[in-house]
C-alpha positions as CSV (number, residue, x, y, z in Angstrom):
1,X,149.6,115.6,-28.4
2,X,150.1,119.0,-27.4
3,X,147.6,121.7,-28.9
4,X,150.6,124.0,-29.1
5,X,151.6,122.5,-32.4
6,X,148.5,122.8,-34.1
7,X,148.2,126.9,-32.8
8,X,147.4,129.5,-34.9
9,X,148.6,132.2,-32.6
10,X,147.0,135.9,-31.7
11,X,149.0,137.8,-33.6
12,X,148.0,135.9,-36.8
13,X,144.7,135.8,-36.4
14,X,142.0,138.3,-37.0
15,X,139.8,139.4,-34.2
16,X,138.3,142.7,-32.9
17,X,137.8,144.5,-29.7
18,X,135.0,144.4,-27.6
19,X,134.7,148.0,-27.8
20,X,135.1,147.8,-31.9
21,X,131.9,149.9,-33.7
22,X,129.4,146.9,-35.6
23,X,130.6,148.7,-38.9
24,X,134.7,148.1,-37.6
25,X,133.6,144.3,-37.1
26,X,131.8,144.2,-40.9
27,X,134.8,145.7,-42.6
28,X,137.1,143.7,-40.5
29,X,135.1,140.5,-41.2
30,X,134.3,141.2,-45.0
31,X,138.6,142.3,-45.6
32,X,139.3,138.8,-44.5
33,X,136.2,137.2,-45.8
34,X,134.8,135.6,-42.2
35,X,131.9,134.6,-41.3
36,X,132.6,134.8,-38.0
37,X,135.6,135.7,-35.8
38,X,136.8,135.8,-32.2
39,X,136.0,138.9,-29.7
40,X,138.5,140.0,-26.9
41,X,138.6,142.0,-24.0
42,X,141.0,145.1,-23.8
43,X,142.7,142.7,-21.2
44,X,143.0,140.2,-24.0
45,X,140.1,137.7,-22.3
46,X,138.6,135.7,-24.7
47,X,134.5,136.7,-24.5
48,X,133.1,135.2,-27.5
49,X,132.5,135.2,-31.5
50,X,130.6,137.3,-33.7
51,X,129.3,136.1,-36.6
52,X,127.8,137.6,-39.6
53,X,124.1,136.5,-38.6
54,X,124.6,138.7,-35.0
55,X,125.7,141.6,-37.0
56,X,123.0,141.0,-39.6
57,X,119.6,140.3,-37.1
58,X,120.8,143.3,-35.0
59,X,120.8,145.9,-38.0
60,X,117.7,144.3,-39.0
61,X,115.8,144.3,-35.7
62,X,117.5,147.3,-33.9
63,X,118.5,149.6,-36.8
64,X,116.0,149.1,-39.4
65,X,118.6,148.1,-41.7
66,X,120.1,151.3,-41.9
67,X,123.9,151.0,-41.4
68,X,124.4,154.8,-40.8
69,X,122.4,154.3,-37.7
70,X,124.2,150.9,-36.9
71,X,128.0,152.6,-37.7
72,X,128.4,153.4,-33.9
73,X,126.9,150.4,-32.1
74,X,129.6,148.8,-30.0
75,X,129.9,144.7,-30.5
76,X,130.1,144.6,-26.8
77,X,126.1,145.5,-26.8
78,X,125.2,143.1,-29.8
79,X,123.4,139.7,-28.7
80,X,125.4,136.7,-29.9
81,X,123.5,133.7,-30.6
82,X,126.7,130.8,-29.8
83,X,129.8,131.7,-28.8
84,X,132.5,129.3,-29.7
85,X,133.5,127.5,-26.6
86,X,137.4,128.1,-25.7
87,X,139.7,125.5,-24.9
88,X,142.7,125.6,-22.6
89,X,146.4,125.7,-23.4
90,X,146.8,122.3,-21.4
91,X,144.1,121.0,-23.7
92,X,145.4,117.7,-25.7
93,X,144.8,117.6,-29.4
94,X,142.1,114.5,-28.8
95,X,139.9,116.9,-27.0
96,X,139.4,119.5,-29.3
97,X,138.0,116.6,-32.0
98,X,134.5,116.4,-30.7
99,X,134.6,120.6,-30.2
100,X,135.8,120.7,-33.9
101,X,132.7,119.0,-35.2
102,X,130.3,122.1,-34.1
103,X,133.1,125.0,-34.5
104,X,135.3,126.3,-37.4
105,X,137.9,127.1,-35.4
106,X,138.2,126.6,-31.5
107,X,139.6,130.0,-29.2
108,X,142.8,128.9,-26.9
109,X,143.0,130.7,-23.7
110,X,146.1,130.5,-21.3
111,X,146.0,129.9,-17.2
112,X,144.4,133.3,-16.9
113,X,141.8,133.3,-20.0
114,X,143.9,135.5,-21.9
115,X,143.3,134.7,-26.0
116,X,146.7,133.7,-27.4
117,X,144.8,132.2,-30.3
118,X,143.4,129.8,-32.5
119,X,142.9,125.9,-34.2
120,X,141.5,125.7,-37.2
121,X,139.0,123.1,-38.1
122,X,141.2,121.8,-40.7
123,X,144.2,121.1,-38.7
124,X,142.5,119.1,-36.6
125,X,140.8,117.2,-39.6
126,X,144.7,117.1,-40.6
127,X,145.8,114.9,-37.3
128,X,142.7,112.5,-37.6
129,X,143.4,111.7,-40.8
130,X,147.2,111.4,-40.1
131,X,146.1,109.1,-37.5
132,X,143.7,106.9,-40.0
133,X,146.2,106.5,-42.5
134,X,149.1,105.6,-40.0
135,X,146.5,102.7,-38.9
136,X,145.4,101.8,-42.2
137,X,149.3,101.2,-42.9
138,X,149.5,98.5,-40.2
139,X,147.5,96.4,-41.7
């Protein structure tokens, strides 16, 4: 099945700019209660995902802990530990199920890597177990 269905797109989903201030990425992070979400390019290239821990261990280790210092810091410059790993538009649903194990939510990138957004853990859960119950119905 096609992973269009099962899209979250851009413009529904919360992300910040590469060239967003650590403390932009905090509030942005702590108004929708994330732990970690997706980072784009100016372009609109998918790069990767900050999470609260690279935010956290870079005030800690860089800034002391003190956030006035941090408040400028661009995300661009912060060291991610794992970036979530994208997945094409021309992706099938089936593919993403093995991704979806490690990931909360999987980035979708068009033909030219541009971010046109997101698929939740959950719906993919959602079509497996869909899937289980049609089966359990045949017999």
């Amino acid at each position: 099945m096609n992973i269009l269905f099962f899209l979250t797109p851009k413009s529904e989903v919360a992300h910040i700019y590469e060239d967003f201030t650590m403390r932009q990425a905090l509030e942005k992070m702590e108004y929708h209660r994330y732990s970690s979400i997706p980072l784009i390019s100016k372009e609109g290239k998918y790069i990767g995902t900050i999470t609260e821990g690279d935010l956290l261990w870079t005030l800690k280790n860089e800034y002391y802990l003190d956030l006035k210092k941090a408040q400028d810091v661009c995300v661009k410059n912060i060291k991610r530990r794992k970036d979530n790993k994208a997945e094409s538009i021309n992706a099938n649903i089936e593919d993403l199920i093995v991704i979806s194990m490690t990931q909360n939510f999987i980035p979708v990138v068009d033909d030219n890597d541009i971010f046109i957004g997101i698929i939740k853990r959950s719906d993919v859960i959602e079509y497996v177990y869909k899937l289980i119950k049609k089966e359990d119905m045949k017999i």
